[in-house]
N, C-alpha and C positions, 0 to 999 in steps of 0.2 A: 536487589530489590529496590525499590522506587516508594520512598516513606514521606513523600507527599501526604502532609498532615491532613486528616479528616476534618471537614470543615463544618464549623458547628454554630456558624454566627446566626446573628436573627432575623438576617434577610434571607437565608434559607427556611423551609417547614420542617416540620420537626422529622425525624427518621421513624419511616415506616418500615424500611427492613436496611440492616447492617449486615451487608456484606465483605466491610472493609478488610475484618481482619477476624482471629478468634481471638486475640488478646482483648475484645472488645466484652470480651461475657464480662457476666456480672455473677458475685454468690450468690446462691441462692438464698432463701431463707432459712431453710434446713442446714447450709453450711454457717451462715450466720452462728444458729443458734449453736452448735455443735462450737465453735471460736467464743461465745461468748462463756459459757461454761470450759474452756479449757485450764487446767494445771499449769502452772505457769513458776517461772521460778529465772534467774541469769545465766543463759547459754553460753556466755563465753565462760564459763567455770563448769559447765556441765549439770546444771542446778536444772535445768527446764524440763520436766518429765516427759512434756508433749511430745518438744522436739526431738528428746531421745528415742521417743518411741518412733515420731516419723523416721528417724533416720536408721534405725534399727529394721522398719518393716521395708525402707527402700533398697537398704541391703541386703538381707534374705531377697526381697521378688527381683534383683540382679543378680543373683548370684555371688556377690562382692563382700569384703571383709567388712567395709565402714564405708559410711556415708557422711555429707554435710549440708548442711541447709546454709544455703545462700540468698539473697534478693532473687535474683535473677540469672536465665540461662547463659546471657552474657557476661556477667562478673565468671559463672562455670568455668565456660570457656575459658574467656582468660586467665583465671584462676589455675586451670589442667595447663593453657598450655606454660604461663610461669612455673609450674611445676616442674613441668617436663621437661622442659628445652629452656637454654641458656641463651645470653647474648650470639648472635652470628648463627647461630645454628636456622634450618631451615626445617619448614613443614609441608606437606605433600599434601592437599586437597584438591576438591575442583574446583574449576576456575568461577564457580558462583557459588562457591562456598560462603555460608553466613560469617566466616570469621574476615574472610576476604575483600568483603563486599560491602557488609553491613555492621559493623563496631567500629567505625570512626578511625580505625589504622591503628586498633589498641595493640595488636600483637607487637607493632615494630614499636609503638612508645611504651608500653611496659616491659615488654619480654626483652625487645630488642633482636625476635629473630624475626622472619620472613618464611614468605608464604608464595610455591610454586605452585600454579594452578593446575592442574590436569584437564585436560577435554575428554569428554564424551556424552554423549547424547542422555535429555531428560535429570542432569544432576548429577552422573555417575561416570564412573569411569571402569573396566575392566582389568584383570591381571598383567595384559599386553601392554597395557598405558604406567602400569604402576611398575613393571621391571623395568619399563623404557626409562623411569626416572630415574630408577636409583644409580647414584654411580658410584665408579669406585672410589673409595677413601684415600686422599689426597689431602696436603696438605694445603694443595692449590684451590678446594671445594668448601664450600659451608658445610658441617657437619649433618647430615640427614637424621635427626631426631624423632622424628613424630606423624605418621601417619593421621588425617583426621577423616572420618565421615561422617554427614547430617542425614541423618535420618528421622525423619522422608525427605527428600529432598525438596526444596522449598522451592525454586529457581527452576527445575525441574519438573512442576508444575504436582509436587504433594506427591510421587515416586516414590515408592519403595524399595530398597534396597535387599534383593533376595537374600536371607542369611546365608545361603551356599556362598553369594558370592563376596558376602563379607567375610565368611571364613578363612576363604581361600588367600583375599585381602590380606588378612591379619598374619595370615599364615608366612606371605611373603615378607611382608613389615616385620616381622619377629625371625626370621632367617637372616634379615642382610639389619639388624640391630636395632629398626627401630621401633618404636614405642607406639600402643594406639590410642587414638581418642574418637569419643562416639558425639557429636554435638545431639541429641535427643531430644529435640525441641517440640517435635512432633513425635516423638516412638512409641508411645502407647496407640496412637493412629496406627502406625505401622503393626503394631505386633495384634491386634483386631483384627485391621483388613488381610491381615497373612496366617491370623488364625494360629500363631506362633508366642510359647509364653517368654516373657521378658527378657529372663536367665539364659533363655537359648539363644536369642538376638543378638546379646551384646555378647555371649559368652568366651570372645577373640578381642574383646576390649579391656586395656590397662584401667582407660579409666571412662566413663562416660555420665551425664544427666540428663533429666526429665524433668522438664518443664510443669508447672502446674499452672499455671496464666491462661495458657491455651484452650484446648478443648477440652482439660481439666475443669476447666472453671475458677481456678481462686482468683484473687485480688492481687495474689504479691507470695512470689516463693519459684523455689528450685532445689533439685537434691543433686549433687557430687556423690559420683561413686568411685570408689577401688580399693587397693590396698591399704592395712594399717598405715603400712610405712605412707602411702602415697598420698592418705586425707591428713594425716599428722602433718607433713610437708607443705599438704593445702593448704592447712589451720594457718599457717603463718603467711601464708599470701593474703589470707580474710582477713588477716588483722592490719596488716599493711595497708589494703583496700580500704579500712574501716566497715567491715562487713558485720563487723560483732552485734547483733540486733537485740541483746539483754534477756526481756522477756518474749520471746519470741515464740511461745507455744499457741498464743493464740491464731499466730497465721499459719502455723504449723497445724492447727488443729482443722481447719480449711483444708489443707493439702489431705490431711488423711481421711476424712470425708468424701474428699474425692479421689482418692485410691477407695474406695469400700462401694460408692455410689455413680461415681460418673464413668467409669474405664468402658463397661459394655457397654453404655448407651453411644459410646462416641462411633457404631452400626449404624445409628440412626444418622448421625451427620453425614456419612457417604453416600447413604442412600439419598439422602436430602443434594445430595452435591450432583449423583447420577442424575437424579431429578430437574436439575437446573441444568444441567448440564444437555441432555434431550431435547429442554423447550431452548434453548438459546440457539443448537443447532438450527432450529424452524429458519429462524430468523434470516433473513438475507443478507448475506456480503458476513455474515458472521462466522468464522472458521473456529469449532471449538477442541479443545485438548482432552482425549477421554481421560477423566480423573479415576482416579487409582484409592484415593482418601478424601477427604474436606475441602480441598482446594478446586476448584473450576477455573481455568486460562483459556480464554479465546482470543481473538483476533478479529481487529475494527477495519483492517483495511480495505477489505471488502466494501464496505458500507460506507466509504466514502470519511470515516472517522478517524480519529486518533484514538490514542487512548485516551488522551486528560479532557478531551471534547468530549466522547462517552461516559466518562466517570462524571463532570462538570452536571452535563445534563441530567444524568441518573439522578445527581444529588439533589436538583433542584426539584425533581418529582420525589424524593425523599428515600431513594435509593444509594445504598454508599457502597460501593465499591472502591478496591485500588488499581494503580497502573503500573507494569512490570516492564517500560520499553515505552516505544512512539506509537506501534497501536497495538499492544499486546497487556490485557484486562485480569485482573485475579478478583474471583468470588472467594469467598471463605465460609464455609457452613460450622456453624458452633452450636451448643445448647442452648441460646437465646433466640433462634431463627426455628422455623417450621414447616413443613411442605406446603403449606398455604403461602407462605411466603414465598419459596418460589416461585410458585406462580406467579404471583404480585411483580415481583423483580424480573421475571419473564417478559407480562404482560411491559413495566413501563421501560425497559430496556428494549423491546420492539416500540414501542413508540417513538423512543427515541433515534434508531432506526428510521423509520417511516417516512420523520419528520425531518430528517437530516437528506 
């Protein structure tokens, strides 16, 4: 992914529609209030009612023993894969995996293990590609510890990963020894558009989390799922991290507001996304990627563009999108955008078109 900072100086106008990202939402007011009234007590002692309770209701809707509230989906990650895997050891993803691509190369400066990429088409990979990797245990090979998948796939242009064939996945990964992790940045997107409840999605996963920044809406948070044994094991990477966040009920109290109030509505962000996704088609030299969830990817080469030329220009008529490649574009639909706003970012993204 291409984190080309969103550009917010004052020789731009001010943003008429944000498409950059969905870490772009804001709380609402209702979640405000609901954080301002929260119970509140020191989490790293187990003292915060709030967070107990988010991390108790994240564990029932996974299916999973224990849960932990972290900052964010990336501290998760690397949090699961220090858990799991040790120095040398390796991990099986695709090759645009978030942990691969986009955390700075945390896994081999914390963990010290590494990361094989898998190919296959839109994010994922199948059972053909996943036995092609494994091999046999040698003393001559890095230890194969840890399966991972993102779901939705991000790079993949917001794909879902069918549960059949995560099962099947997991199934193999647990045959020849190794362990899974689910990165869940977007999974409540997924388990919506698949009409699938939570517990059932991940239910072949050792450990996995769910973002709440995204199309959740909060400010600031993530929950860790698995085993006693495996979140107690956590516990001690979060401290190392310096993840220990005290009174942390109030952002906690966020997250559970939107577990209770944003999960269904995140229907409306696809549709919103189908929506742009239609009028962008129109457009000439515009090749677009039918989205699956919130994410819209098309492609500028047609039209004579690039990406960062497309993006540049959008911004300056006060449209913000990102860029995933030389001419390949990511829309992102969140809670703060509207189908009116499609349009908007329709109409001046053909402009920009037009005038190119």
């Amino acid at each position: 992914m291409d984190y080309t900072p969103l550009r917010m100086d004052a020789s731009l106008p001010p943003l008429r529609v944000n498409l950059y990202s969905d870490t772009q939402t804001k709380p609402t007011p209702a979640m405000k209030a609901a954080m301002l009234a929260a119970e509140v007590g020191d989490e790293q002692f187990g003292w915060d009612p709030t967070t107990n309770q988010l991390q108790e209701r994240m564990a029932a809707l996974m299916g999973k023993e224990a849960a932990l509230f972290l900052p964010s989906g990336t501290m998760c990650n690397q949090i699961a894969i220090a858990t799991h895997c040790r120095p040398g050891d390796e991990i099986l993803a695709h090759e645009t995996a978030h942990i691969l691509t986009s955390e700075g190369g945390a896994v081999g400066a914390i963990t010290g293990a590494q990361i094989t990429g898998l190919r296959g088409a839109r994010g994922q990979f199948d059972a053909e590609t996943l036995r092609a990797a494994i091999r046999p245990r040698t003393r001559y090979s890095p230890p194969q510890t840890l399966l991972e998948i993102e779901q939705t796939a991000n790079s993949g242009g917001g794909a879902v990963w069918k549960v059949e064939t995560i099962n099947e996945l997991c199934a193999i990964a647990h045959e020849k020894g190794l362990s899974t992790h689910m990165d869940g940045a977007r999974l409540m997107n997924a388990c919506v558009a698949a009409g699938i409840a939570p517990k059932d999605m991940v239910a072949g996963m050792d450990s996995l989390w769910l973002d709440f920044t995204k199309g959740l809406g909060t400010g600031v948070g993530a929950v860790l799922c698995g085993t006693k044994e495996f979140i107690g094991a956590a516990w001690r990477w979060k401290q190392r991290l310096g993840g220990s966040m005290r009174q942390s009920g109030m952002l906690a109290a966020g997250c559970i507001h939107a577990l209770e109030h944003h999960v269904d509505r995140l229907a409306d962000d696809h549709t919103n996304a189908r929506r742009l996704a239609r009028g962008l088609a129109q457009l000439p030299g515009i090749t677009v990627e039918d989205p699956e969830t919130n994410l819209v990817f098309f492609n500028t080469q047609g039209a004579g563009l690039t990406a960062a030329e497309l993006s540049d220009r959008a911004r300056a008529h006060g449209v913000a999108v990102s860029t995933n490649g030389k001419y390949r574009v990511r829309a992102c639909t969140h809670l703060d955008v509207t189908a009116a706003d499609m349009d908007m970012a329709v109409q001046v993204i053909g402009e920009v078109v037009k005038a190119a």
